[in-house]
RODO-2510 file (C-alpha; in nm, 4 decimals, decimal comma):
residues 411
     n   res          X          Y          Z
     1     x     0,0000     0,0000     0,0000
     2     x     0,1426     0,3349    -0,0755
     3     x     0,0835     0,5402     0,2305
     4     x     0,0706     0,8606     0,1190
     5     x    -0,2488     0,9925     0,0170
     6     x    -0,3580     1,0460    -0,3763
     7     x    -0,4931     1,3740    -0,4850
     8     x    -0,8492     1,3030    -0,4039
     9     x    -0,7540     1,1998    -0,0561
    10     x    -0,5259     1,4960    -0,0064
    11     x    -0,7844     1,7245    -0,1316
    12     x    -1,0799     1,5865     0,1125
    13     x    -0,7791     1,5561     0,3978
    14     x    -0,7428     1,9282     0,3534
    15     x    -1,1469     1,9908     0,3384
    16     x    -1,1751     1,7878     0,6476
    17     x    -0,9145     1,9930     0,8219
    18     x    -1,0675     2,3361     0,7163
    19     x    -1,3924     2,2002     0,8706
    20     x    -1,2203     2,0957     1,1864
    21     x    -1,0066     2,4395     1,1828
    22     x    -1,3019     2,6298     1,1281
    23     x    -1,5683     2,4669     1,4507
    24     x    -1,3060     2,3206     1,6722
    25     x    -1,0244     2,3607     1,8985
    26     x    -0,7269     2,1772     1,8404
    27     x    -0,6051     1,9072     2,1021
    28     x    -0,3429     2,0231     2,3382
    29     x    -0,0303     1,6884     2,3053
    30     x    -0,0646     1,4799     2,6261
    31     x    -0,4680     1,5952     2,6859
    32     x    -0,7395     1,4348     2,5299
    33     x    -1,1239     1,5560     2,5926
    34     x    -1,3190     1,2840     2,8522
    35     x    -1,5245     1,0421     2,6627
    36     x    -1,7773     0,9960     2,9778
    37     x    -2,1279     1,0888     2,9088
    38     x    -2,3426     1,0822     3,2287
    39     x    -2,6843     1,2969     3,2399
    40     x    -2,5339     1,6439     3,2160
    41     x    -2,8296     1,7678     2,9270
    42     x    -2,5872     2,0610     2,8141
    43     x    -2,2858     1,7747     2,6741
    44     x    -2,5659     1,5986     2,4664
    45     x    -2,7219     1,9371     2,3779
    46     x    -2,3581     2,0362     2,2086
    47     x    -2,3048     1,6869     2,0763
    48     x    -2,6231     1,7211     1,9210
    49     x    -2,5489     2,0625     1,7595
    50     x    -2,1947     1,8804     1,6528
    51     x    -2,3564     1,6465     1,4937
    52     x    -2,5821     1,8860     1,2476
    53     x    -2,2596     2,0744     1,1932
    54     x    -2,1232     1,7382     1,0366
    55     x    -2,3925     1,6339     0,8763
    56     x    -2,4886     2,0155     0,7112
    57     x    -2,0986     2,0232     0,5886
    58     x    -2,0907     1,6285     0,4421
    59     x    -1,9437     1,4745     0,7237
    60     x    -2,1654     1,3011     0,9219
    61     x    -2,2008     0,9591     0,7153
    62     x    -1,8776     0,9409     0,4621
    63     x    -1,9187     0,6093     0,3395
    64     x    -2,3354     0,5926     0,3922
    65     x    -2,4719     0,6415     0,0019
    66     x    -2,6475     0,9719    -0,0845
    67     x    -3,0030     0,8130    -0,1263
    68     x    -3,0380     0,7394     0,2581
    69     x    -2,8127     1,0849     0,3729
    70     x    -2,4723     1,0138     0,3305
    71     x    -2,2104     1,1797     0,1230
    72     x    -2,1061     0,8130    -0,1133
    73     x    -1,7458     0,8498    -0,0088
    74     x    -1,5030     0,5801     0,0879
    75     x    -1,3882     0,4051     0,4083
    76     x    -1,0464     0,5669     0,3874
    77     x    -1,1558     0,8883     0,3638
    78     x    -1,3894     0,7993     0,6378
    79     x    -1,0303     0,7302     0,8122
    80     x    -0,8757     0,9957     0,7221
    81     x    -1,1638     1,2316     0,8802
    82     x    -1,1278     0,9948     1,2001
    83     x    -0,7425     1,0847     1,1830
    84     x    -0,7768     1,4597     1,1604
    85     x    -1,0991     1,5004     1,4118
    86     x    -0,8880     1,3204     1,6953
    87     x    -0,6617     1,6457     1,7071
    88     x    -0,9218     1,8236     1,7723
    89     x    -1,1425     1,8781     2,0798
    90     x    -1,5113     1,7862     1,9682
    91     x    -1,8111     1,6432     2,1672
    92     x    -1,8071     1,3070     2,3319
    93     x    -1,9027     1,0301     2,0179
    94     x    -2,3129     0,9528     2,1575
    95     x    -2,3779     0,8690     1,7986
    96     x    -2,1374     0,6422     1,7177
    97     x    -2,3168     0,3478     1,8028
    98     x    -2,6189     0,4391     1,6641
    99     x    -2,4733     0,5694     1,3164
   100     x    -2,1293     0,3087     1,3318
   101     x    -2,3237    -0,0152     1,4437
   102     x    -2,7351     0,0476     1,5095
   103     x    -2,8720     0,2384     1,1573
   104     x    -2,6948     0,0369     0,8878
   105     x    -2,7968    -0,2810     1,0741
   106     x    -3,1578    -0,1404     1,0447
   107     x    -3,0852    -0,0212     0,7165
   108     x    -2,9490    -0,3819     0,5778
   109     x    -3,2380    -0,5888     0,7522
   110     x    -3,5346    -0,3403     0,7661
   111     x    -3,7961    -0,2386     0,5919
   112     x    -3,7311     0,1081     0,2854
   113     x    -4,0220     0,2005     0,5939
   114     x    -3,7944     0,2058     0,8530
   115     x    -3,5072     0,3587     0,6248
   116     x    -3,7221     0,6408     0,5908
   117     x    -3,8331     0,7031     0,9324
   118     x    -3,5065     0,6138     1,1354
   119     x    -3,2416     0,7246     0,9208
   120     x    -3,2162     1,1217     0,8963
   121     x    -3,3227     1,1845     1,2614
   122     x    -3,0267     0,9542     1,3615
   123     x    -2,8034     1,1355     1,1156
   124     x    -2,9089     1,5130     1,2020
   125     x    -2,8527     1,4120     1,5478
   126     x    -3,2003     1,4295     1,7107
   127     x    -3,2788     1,0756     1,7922
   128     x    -2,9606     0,8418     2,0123
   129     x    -2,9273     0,4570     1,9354
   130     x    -2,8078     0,2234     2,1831
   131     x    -2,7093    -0,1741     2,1508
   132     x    -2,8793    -0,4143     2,3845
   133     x    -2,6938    -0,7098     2,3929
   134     x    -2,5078    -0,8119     2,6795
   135     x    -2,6324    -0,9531     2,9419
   136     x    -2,5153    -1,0351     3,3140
   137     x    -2,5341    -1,4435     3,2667
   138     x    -2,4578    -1,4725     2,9450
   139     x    -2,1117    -1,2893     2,9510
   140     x    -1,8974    -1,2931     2,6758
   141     x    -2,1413    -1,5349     2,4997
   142     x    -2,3904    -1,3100     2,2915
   143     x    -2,5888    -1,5925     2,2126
   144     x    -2,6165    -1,7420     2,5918
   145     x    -2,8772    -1,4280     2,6423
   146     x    -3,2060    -1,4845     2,8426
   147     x    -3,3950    -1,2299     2,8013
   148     x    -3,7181    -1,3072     2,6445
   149     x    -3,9795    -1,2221     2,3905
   150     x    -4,3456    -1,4086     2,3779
   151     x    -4,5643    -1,3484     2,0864
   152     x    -4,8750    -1,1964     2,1323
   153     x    -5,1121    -1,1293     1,8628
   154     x    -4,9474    -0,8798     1,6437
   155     x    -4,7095    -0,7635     1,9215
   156     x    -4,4011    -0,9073     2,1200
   157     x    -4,3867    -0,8896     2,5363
   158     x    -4,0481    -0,8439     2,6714
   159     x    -3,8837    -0,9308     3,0058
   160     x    -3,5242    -0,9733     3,0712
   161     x    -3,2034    -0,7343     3,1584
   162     x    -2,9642    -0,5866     2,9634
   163     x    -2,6227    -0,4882     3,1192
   164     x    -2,2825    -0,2385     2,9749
   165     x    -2,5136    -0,0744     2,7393
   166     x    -2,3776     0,2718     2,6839
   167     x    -2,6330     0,5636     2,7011
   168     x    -2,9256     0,3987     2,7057
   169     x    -3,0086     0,6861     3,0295
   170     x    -3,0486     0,9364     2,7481
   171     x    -3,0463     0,7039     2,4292
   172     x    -3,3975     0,7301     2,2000
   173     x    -3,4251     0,3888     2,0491
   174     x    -3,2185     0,0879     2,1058
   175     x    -3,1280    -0,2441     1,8850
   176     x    -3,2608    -0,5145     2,1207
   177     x    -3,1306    -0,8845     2,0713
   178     x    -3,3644    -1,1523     2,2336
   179     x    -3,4622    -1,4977     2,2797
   180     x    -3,8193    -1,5872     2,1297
   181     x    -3,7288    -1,9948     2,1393
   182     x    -3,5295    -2,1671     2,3998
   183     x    -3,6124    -2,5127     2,2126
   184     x    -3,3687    -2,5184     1,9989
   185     x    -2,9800    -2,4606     2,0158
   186     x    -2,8821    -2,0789     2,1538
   187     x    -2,7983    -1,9336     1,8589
   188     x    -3,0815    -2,0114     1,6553
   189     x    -3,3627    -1,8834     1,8962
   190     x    -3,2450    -1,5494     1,8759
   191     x    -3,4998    -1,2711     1,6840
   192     x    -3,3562    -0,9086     1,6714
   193     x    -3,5622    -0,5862     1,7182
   194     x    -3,5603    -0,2113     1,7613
   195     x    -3,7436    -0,0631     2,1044
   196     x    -3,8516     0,2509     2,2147
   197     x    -3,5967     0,3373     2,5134
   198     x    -3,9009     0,5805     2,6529
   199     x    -4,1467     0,2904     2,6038
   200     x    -4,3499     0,1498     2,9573
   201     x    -4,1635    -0,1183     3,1343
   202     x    -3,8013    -0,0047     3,0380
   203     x    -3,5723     0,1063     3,3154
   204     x    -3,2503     0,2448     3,2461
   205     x    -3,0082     0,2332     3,6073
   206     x    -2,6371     0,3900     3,5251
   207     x    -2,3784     0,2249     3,6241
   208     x    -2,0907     0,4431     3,8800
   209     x    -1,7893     0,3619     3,6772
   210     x    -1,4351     0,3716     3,8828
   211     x    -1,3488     0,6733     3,6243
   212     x    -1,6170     0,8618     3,8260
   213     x    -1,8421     0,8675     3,4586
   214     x    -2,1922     0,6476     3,4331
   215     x    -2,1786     0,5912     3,0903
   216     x    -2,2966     0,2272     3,1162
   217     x    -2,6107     0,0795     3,2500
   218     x    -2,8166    -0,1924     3,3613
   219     x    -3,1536    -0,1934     3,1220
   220     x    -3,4799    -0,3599     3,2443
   221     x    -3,7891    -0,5210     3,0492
   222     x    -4,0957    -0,5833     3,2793
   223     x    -4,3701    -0,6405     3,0427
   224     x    -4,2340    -0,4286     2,7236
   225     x    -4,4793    -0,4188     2,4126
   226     x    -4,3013    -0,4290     2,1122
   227     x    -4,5245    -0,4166     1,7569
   228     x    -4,4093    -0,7346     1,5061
   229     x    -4,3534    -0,4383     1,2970
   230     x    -4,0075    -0,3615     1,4946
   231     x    -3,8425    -0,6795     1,4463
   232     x    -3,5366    -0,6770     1,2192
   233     x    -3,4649    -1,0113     0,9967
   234     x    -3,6874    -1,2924     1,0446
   235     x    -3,8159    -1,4712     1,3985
   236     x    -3,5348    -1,6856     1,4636
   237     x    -3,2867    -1,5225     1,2476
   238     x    -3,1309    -1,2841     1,5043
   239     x    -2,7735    -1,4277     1,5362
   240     x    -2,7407    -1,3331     1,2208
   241     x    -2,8603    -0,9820     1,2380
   242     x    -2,6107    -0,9527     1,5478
   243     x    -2,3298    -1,0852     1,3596
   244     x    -2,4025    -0,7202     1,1052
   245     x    -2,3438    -0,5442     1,3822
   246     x    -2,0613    -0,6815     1,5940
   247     x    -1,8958    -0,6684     1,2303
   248     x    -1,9550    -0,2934     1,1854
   249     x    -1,8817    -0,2616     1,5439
   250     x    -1,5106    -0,4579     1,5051
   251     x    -1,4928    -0,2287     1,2423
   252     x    -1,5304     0,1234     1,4520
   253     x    -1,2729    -0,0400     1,6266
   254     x    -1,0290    -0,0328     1,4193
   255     x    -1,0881     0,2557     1,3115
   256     x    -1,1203     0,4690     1,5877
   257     x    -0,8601     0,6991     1,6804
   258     x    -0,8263     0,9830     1,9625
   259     x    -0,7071     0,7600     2,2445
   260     x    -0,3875     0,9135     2,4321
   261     x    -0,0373     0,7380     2,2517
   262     x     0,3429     0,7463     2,2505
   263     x     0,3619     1,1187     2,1122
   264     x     0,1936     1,2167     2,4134
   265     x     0,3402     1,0609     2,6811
   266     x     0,6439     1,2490     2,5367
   267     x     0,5214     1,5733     2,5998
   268     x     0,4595     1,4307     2,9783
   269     x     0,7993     1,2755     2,9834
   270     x     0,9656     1,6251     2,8590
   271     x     0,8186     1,8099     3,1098
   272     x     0,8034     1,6333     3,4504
   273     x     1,0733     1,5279     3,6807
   274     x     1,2616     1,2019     3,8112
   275     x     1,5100     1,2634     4,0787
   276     x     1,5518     1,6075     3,9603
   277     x     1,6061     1,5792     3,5283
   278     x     1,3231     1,5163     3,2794
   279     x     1,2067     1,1491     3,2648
   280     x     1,3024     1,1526     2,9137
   281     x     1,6441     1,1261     3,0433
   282     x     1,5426     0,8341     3,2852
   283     x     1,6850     0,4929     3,1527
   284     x     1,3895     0,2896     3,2778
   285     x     1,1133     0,5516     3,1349
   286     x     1,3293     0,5594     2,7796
   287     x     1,3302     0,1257     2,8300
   288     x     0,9741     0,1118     2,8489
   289     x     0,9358     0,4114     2,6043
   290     x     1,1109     0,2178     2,3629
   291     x     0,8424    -0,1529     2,3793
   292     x     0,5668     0,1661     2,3632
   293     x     0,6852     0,2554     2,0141
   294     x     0,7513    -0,0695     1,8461
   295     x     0,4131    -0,1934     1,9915
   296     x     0,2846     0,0876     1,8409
   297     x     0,4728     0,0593     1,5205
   298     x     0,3018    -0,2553     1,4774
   299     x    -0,0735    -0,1475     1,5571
   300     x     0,0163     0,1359     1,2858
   301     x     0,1285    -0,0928     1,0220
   302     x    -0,1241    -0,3638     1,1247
   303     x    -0,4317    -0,1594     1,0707
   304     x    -0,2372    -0,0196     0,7387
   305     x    -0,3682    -0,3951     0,6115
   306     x    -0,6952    -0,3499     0,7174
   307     x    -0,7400    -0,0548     0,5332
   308     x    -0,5321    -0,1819     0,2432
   309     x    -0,8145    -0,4198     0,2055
   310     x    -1,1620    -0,1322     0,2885
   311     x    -0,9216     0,0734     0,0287
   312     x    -0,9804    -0,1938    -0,2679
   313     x    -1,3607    -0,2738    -0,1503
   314     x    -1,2790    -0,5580     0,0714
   315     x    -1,4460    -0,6306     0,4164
   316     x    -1,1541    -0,6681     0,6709
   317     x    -1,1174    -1,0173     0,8181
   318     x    -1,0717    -1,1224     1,1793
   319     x    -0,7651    -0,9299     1,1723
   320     x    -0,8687    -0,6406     1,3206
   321     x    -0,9106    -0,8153     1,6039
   322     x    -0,5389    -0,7542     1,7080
   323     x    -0,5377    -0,4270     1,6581
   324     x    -0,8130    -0,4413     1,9922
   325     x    -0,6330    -0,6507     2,1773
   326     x    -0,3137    -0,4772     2,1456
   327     x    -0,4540    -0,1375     2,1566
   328     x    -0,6358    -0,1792     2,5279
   329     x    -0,3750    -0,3364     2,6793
   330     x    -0,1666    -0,0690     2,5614
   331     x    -0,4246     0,1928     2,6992
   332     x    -0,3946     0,0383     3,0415
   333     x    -0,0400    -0,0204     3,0540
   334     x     0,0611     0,3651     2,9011
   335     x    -0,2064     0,5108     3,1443
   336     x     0,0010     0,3216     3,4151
   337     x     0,3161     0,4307     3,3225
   338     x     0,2138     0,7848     3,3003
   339     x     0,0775     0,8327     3,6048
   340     x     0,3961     0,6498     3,7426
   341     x     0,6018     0,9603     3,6018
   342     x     0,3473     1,1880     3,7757
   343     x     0,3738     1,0487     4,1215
   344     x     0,1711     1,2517     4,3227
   345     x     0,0059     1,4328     4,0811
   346     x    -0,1453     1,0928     3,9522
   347     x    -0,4064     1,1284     4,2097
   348     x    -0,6085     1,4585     4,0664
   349     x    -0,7772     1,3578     3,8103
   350     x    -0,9070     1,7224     3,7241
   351     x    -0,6142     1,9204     3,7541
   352     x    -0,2293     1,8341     3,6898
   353     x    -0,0382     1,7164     3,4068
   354     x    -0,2888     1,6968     3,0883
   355     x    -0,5871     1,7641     3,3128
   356     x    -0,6429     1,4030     3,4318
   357     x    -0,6346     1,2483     3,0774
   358     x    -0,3978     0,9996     3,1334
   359     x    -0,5953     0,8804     3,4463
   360     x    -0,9025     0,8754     3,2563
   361     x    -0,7384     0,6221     3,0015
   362     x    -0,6116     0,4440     3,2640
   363     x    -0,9708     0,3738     3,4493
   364     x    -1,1389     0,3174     3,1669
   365     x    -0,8731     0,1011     2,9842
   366     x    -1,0408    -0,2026     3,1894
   367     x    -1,3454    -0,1341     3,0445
   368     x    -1,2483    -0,0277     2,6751
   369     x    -1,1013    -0,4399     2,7061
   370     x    -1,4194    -0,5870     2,7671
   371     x    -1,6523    -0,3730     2,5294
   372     x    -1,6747    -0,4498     2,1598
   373     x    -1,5442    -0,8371     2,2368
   374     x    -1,3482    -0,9096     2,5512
   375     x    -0,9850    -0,9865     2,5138
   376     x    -0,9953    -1,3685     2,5223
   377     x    -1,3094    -1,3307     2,2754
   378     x    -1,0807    -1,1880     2,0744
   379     x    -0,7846    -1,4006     2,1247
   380     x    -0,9828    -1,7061     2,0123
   381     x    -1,0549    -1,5207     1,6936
   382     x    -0,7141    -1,4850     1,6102
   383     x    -0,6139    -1,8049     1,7087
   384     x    -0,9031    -1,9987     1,5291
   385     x    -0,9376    -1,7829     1,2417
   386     x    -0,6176    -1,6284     1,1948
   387     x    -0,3755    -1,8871     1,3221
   388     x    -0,5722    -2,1948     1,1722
   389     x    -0,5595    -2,3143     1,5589
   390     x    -0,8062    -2,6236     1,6656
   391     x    -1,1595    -2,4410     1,7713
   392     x    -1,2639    -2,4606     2,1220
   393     x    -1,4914    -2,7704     2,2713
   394     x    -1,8702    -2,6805     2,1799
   395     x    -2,0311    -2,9187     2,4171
   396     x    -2,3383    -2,7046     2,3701
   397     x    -2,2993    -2,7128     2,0035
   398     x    -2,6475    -2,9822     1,9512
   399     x    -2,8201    -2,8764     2,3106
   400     x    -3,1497    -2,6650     2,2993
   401     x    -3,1189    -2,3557     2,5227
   402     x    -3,4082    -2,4637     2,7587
   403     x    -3,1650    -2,8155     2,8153
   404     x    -2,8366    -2,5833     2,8818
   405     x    -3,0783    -2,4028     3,1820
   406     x    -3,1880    -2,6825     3,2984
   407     x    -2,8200    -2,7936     3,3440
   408     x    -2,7252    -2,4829     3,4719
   409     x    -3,0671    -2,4554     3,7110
   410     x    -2,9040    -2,8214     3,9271
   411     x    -2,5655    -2,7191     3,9518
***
């Protein structure tokens, strides 16, 4: 791949950056803004604004095609707009989900009805989408969920809980993944839908993150109506429906950029002490330093192939599941490190060095390794896919669901 951008891409590069020059500040090195969203009205009232900004000046859905709103671009320039926003400050991302995972699931296995309806309010910014998938029991295993959907006439009744779903306090809709027939195996009793987060029975309880934020919660479903209408793919057909959007999730993954890296830590490194000199100069900070860049290095070059392959129409493989793996581990452990070189400082997270960035990283590191496919999740991907390792044991693999709770109900 030839790294350096064509004329096209240089000439929407430099459009991009006008845009960001023009309506944003740029990122002070070694700060980065906090991507917590709790219920503070006033950060989703300017994310909301941010997002009409993007959207009015053709960057709010590069890649989507201009029928349904977007501007029929491609996934690197969609990159290169990711690269260029993450020096600025701008909003915390609450449309991400809906507009990286949520809307082209909807728009793949929905109705041109729901297209219609869902699509530009999502894009201008005026309706949130959450994901509402995980669950406490099921863990890691998307399809071990138990939260359940009975037919009823011309309508669906929901009970269950949802857990680590990200705004749903001030989220408008939400993609909702249930279970509508534990009599056959788990992950063909799945049916996916789309729910009303304001609808009667749901119940939305943040979750106090460590970080001090609450952008997770615990969702509840006593008795939720949801219309037939709102189902997504066939009854039964829901796994597959998921699997569209832990793929374009996986994807926002590996694309995303923004998180606090090597170049910072220098500017932290220059300027703070060790026994009286800069910790540049220390030989265990330059030691560590040193495994920081060549991890990095080989993130960089790493997610080079993956959009080697979105720059010649491909759909990146499991692949980009490194570039998770090593990226949140490296989150944790430069966050660590950092704060190591503050000493004392380390404990304000509101004031010091970077204004409690690297702190930030640091707390929420532990989550950032579970969300979007935890670690080992991910690890078996390589090693199965990637690798050509044996698969795991699927004992399970010929059990119905209601058999697997009935085992799990004696034990």
């Amino acid at each position: 791949m030839n790294f350096n951008d064509t004329p096209d891409e240089a000439k929407f590069r430099t459009e991009a950056r006008a845009f960001l020059e023009a309506n944003a500040k740029r990122r002070t090195p070694g700060s980065a803004p906090s991507r917590n969203v709790d219920r503070d009205d006033e950060v989703i009232k300017t994310a909301k604004a941010w997002q009409a900004k993007k959207l009015a000046s053709g960057f709010a859905a590069i890649t989507w095609p201009k029928e349904i709103g977007g501007r029929g671009g491609t996934p690197i320039q969609q990159i290169i707009y990711a690269q260029e926003e993450a020096q600025f400050v701008t909003p915390p991302g609450v449309f991400d989900i809906g507009l990286g995972m949520c809307i082209p699931t909807l728009v793949k296995h929905g109705s041109s009805e729901h297209a219609a309806r869902f699509v530009k309010p999502a894009l201008k910014g005026d309706e949130i989408w959450c994901q509402l998938f995980s669950e406490p029991v099921a863990g890691s295993d998307v399809a071990g969920i138990r939260t359940r959907a009975k037919r009823d006439g011309d309508n669906w009744v929901v009970n269950g809980q949802k857990v680590w779903t990200t705004g749903a306090h001030f989220c408008d809709f939400g993609l909702l993944l249930v279970r509508t027939d534990p009599d056959v195996s788990k992950h063909k009793g799945l049916t996916m839908f789309f729910v009303d987060m304001k609808s009667k029975g749901v119940e939305a309880r943040p979750i106090k993150q460590v970080s001090g934020g609450a952008e997770f919660n615990e969702v509840f479903f006593t008795d939720v109506v949801i219309p037939d209408s709102q189902r997504l793919g066939k009854v039964g057909d829901g796994w597959t429906v998921a699997l569209t959007t832990l793929m374009n999730e996986r994807l926002a993954v590996g694309i995303a950029t923004g998180i606090l890296g090597v170049d910072d830590f220098l500017t932290l490194a220059r300027s703070s002490d060790i026994d009286g000199e800069p910790a540049i100069r220390n030989g265990a900070i330059r030691d560590r330093l040193a495994q920081f860049f060549v991890e990095a290095e080989g993130l960089k070059y790493t997610r080079y192939r993956m959009w080697t392959a979105l720059s010649r129409g491909e759909t990146p493989g499991p692949q980009s599941s490194i570039n998770k793996v090593v990226s949140g581990r490296m989150m944790q452990d430069l966050g660590s490190l950092a704060m190591e070189v503050m000493g004392e400082a380390s404990l304000m997270t509101g004031e010091g060095p970077g204004g409690g960035a690297f702190q930030r990283q640091w707390l929420g590191a532990a989550g950032f390794r579970i969300a979007g496919g935890t670690d080992e999740i991910l690890r078996n991907i390589i090693a199965e896919r990637v690798l050509g390792l044996p698969s795991d044991v699927r004992v399970d693999k010929d059990t119905t669901f209601a058999e697997l709770e009935a085992k799990r109900s004696k034990r």
